[in-house]
C-alpha positions in Angstrom: -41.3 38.3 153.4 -44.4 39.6 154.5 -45.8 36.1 154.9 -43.4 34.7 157.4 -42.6 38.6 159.3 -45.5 40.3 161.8 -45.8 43.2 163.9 -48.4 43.4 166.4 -48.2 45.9 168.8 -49.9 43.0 171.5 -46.7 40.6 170.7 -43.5 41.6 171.9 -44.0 45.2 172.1 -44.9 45.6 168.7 -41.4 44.3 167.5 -41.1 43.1 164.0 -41.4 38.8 164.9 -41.6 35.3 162.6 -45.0 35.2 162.1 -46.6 32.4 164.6 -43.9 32.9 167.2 -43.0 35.2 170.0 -39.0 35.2 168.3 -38.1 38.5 167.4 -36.2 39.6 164.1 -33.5 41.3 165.6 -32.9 38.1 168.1 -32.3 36.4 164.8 -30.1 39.1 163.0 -28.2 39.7 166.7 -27.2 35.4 166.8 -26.4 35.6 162.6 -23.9 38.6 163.7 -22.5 36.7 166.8 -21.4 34.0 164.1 -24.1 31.3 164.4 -25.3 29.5 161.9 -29.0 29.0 160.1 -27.9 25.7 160.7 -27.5 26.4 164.7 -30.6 28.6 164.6 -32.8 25.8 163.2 -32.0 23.6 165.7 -32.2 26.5 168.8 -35.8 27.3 167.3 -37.2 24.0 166.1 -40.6 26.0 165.7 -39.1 28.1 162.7 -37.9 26.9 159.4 -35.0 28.2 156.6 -37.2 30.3 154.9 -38.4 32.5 158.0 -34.3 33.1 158.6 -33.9 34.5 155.1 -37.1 36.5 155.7 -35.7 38.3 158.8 -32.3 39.3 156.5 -35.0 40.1 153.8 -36.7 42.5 156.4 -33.5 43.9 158.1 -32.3 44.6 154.1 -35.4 46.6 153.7 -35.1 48.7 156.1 -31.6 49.5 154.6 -33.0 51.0 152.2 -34.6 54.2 152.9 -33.0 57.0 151.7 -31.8 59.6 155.1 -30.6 62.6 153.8 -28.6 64.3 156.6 -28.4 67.9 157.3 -25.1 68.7 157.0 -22.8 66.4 154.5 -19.6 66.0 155.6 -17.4 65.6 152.4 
């Protein structure tokens, strides 16, 4: 994942982006959610291929999984 994701705080803000492009992860996450398609995204961003689509899902899964341990638990 960490091949095809980058965060540089001079490219878009420092937002989590496919590595090589100015397309954020959360752009990609936002149109999977809205019902498109890798299919549809492949041929919206011609730049980007399968594998940096699954990467973004890889990354947004990742951050998932930190453990937040509220104050109060509400049973």
């Amino acid at each position: 994942m960490l091949e095809r994701i980058t965060i540089d705080p001079k490219i878009c803000h420092g937002q989590a982006c496919i590595r090589g492009t100015r397309i954020p992860v959360h752009q990609i996450l936002h149109m999977l959610a809205n019902g498109d398609t890798i299919e549809d995204l492949l041929e919206e961003y011609p730049s980007i291929k399968r594998e940096d689509i699954l990467a973004c899902i890889e990354y947004a899964a990742s951050l998932t999984e930190d453990q937040i341990i509220p104050d109060e638990v509400v049973a």
